[in-house]
N, C-alpha and C positions, 0 to 999 in steps of 0.2 A: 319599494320592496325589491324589484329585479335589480335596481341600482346597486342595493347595501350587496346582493348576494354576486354581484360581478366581481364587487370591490372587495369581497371578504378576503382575507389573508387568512392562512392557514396556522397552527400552533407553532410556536420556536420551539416544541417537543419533535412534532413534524420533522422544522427544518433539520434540527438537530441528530435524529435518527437516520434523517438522510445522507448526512455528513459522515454520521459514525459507520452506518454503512458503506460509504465509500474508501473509508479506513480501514476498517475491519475485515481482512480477508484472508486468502492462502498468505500473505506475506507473514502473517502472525505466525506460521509453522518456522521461519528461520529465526526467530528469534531467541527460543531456548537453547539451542543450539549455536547458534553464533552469543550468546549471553555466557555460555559455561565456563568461557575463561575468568570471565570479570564478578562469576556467579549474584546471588538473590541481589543482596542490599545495595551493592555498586549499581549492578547493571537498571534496579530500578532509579538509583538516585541518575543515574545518564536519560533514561526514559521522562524522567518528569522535565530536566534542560532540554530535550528535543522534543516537549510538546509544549514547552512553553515556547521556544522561539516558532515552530513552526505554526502556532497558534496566530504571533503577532503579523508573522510572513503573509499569511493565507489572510489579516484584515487589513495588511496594508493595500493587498489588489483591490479590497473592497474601497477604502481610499481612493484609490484610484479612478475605478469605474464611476465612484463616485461626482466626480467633477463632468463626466459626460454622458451619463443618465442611462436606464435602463435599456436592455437590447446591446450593450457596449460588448466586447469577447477581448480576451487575454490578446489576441493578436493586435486588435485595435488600438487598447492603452502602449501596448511595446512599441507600437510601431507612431504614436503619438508623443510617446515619452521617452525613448530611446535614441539610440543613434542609431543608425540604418545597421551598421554591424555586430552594435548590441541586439538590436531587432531580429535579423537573421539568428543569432547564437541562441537566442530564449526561446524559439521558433522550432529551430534545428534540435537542443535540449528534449523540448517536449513531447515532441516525434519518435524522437531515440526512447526516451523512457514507456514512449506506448506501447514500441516496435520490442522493446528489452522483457518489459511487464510480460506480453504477451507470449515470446519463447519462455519466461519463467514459469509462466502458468502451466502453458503446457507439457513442459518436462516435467510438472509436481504432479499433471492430471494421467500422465503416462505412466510416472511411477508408484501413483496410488491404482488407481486400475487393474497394473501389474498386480501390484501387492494383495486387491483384491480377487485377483482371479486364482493367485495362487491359493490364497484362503479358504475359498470355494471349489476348490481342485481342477479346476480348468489351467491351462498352458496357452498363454498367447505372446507373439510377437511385439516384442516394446515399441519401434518402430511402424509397425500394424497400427497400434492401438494411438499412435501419434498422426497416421494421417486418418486413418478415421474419424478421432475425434473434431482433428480440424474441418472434415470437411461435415462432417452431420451439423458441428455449431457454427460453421460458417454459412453454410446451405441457411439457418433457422435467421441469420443476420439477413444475408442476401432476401429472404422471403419479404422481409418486412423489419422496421422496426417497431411494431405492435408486437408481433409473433416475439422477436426477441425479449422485450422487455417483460411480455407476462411470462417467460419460459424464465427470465431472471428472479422477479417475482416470486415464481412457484420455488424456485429452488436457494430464496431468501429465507422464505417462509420453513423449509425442513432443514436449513442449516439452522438455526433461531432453535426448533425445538430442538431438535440431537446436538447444539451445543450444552443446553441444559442439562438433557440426561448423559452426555458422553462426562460433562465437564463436574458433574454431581458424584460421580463415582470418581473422580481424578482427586477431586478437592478433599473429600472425606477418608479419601487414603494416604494423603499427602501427611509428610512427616517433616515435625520442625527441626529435630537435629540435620535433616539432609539439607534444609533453606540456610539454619542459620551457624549449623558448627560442622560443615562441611570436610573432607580430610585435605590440608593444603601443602600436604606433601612435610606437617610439620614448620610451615614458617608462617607466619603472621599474617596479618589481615592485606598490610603493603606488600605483600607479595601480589596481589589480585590487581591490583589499579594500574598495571601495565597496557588490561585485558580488555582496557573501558574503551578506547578509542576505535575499535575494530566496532565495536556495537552502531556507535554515529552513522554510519552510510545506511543500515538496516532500520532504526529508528527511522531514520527520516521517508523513509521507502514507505513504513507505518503508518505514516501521520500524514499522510499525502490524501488533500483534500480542495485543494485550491482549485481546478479545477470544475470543482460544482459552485465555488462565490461568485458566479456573473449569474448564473442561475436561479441561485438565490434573492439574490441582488433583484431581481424581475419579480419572483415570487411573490417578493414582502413590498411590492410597488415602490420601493426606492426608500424603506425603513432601515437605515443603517442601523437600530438599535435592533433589530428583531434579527438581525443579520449575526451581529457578533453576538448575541446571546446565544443564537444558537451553533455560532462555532465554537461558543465556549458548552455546550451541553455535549456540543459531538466528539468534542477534543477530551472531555471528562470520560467522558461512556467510554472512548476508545480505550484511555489510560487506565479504567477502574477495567476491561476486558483482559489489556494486556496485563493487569497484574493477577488476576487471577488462575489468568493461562500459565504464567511463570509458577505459581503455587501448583498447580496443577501437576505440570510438568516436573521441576527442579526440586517439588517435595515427596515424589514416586522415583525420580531415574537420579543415582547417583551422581555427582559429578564427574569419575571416569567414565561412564557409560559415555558421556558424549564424545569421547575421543573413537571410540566403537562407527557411531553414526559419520563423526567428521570425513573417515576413512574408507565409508562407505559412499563417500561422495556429499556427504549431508544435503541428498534429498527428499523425500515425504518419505519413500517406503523402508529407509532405513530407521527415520526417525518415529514411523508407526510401528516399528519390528521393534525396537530397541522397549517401546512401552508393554509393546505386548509380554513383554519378556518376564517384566514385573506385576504386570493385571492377574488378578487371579478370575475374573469375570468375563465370561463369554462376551455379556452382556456389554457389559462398558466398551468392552472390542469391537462389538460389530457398531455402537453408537459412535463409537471415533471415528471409524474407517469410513460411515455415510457421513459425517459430521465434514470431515476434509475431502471428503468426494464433492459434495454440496457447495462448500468453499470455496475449490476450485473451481466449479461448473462457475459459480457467483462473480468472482472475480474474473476469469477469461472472459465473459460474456460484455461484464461491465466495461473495461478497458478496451476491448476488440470493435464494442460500437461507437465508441468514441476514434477510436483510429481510423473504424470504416468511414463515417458521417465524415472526420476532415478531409480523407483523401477525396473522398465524391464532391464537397464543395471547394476545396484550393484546386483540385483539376478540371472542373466544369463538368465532369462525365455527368450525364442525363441520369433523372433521378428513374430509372426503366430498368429491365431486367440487365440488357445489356451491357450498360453503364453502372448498376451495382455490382454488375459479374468480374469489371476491370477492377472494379475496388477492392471484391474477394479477392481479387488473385493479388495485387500489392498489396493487400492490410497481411494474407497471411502465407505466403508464399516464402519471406526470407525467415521469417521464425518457424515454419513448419521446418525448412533446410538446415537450418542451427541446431534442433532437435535433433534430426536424421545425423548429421554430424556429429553432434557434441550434446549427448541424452541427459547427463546428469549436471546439467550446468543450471539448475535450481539458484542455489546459495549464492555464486557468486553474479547472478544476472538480478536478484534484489541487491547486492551489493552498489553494480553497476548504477543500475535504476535510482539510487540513491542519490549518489554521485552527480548524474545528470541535474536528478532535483533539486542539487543545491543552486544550481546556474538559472532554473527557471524559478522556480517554487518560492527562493529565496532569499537568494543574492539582487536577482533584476526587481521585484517587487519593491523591496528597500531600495532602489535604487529609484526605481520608479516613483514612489513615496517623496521622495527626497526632490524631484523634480516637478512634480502635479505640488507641491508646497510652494517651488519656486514660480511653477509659470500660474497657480489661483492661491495664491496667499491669503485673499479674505474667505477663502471658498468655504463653508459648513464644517462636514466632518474631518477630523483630524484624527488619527492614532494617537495615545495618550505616549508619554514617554519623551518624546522630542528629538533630537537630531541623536542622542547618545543613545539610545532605545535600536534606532534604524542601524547606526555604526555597529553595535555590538551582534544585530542578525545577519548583517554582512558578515562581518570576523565569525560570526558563525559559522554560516556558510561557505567560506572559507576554507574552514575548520575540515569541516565535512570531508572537502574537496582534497584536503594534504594528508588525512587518515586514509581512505582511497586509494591514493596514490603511494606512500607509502608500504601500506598491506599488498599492492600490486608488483611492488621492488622485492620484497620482502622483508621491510625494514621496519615492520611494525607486530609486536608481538601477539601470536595468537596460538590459543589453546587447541592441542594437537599430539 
């Protein structure tokens, strides 16, 4: 009996919700907003291509970890499967998007904050409210990560229900001529698919989960089916969230409205103003504004412990006050400074964040796939699809990477 209950594995509901959890966060505020050029039908038909390849991305690492058993980490296989300067670059990639994640969170937790104090008639400093917040949830990391994770927990738990009741009143207001006969300035449907490309770096920012498959991987004691079922429940939950949110949103706020928010910086509190504008309910107001308060607390916490835990063990620092106190100060030191700098750089640091991801998330993964094939050829699990499946999430990622950079030139069109 104490054997079966050592051995037991948890549900692939479990795993699944764990997944979509780590999906599902403040990064879903940029997407109605960065979607208005390409608005409803396109920009979900680009959402289901960027959860479908970053579905296969996120099981080729499981692939991977695969051939050298549970306990293995993202760093391990790269630097097993790579080349010393691929290794470095996927390494370097990942860092960046936790370092990028984390300024984005908290320029969205700053200007929801703001947004709420003004609501409630208080007047606070944007900047104030950006190093305090950093340092009360860096302080709760530094204590512990117990302490952090139930404080994530509890405020999993109240983003979950005021997504419900904020997104209850969103949904039953929503109107389908603004989804689906939108005003296009008078030209046709191909006037919109210009608009779809600029979406890619932010989808992929969404869908980012790879990250928790070496964890999983351990979870389910080395059950690769229980593994990918449950990235396919987490990648579904995400996708059926974010279309809802899109309804939500694009079926209340017109389509110029978003050029309003773009111009406002498009960060939370222009895109929470801009709803407010349309809500004829107190109610659903103040369940939005806790709902993305909650989101943010959700997602900074999430990402910031993850940056803290790799700085503490690639630099050796002592797991002690002292040596978690080094780790505060480099996990949040250059994103608090980017803040105080540059406040409303929300939008374009999930842009960014995107971008990186296609190099770690799932370019190197395929790539890594393609060699864990070569050096265990009889090995078990395999990705379904074959060498053409792997090539095509590269030229994805790819993809990703030249929309980017383009929209960074200004040679990629965007609604404005």
């Amino acid at each position: 009996m104490e054997n079966k209950s050592v051995n037991k594995e948890p549900s692939i509901i479990v795993g699944g919700f764990v997944l979509g959890g780590a999906m599902i966060g403040a990064g879903m505020f940029s997407l109605p907003t960065i979607m208005s050029g390409a608005w409803f039908i396109n920009s979900l038909f680009i959402l289901f291509i960027v959860c479908f390849f970053m579905f296969h991305s996120g099981i080729y690492i499981l692939e991977c970890i695969s051939k050298y058993g549970a306990g293995t980490n993202y760093f391990h296989i790269s630097k097993e499967l790579l080349p010393k300067w691929a290794c470095y670059l996927a390494n370097a990639s990942l860092i960046f998007v936790l370092y990028i994640l984390i300024y984005a969170y908290l320029s969205a937790a700053g200007s929801i904050i703001y947004e709420a104090s003004s609501l409630y008639g208080f007047s606070l400093n944007l900047r104030v409210i950006f190093f305090v917040f950093t340092i009360v949830l860096g302080a709760t990391i530094w204590w512990g990560g117990a302490c952090a994770s139930r404080l994530t927990s509890i405020f999993l738990f109240i983003k979950i229900v005021l997504f419900v009741l904020a997104f209850s009143g969103l949904f039953f207001k929503a109107r389908g001529d603004l989804l689906f006969t939108a005003t296009f300035e008078g030209k046709s449907q191909l006037y919109l698919y210009p608009f779809i490309f600029i979406i890619i770096p932010y989808a992929i920012t969404s869908f980012g989960y790879h990250g928790n498959v070496c964890s999983l991987y351990k979870l389910y004691h080395e059950n690769e089916r229980k593994v990918v079922k449950s990235c396919i429940i987490g990648c579904v939950l995400a996708l059926v969230i974010y279309l809802l949110w899109m309804i939500g949103t694009m079926g209340n706020l017109p389509r110029e409205q978003f050029i309003t928010i773009i111009q406002k910086g498009g960060n939370l509190d222009a895109f929470i103003d801009s709803l407010y504008t349309v809500l004829n309910s107190k109610y659903i107001e103040g369940f939005l504004l806790w709902f993305s308060i909650s989101a943010v607390f959700c997602s900074f916490l999430g990402v910031a412990i993850g940056l803290f835990d790799y700085i503490l063990a690639s630099l050796k620092f002592e797991d002690n006050k002292t040596g978690r106190l080094k780790s505060g100060v480099l996990c949040f030191t250059p994103p608090l400074l980017l803040c105080l700098l540059f406040p409303n750089g929300f939008l374009i640091a999930i842009a960014y964040a995107g971008t990186a991801a296609c190099v770690w998330a799932i370019i190197c993964p395929a790539v890594m796939a393609l060699k864990a094939r070569e050096k265990f050829p009889n090995s078990g699990f395999k990705v379904w699809g074959g060498k053409g499946l792997i090539y095509a999430v590269i030229a994805f990622g790819a993809v990703g990477i030249i929309c980017q950079t383009l929209a960074q030139f200004g040679l990629l069109p965007i609604y404005r």
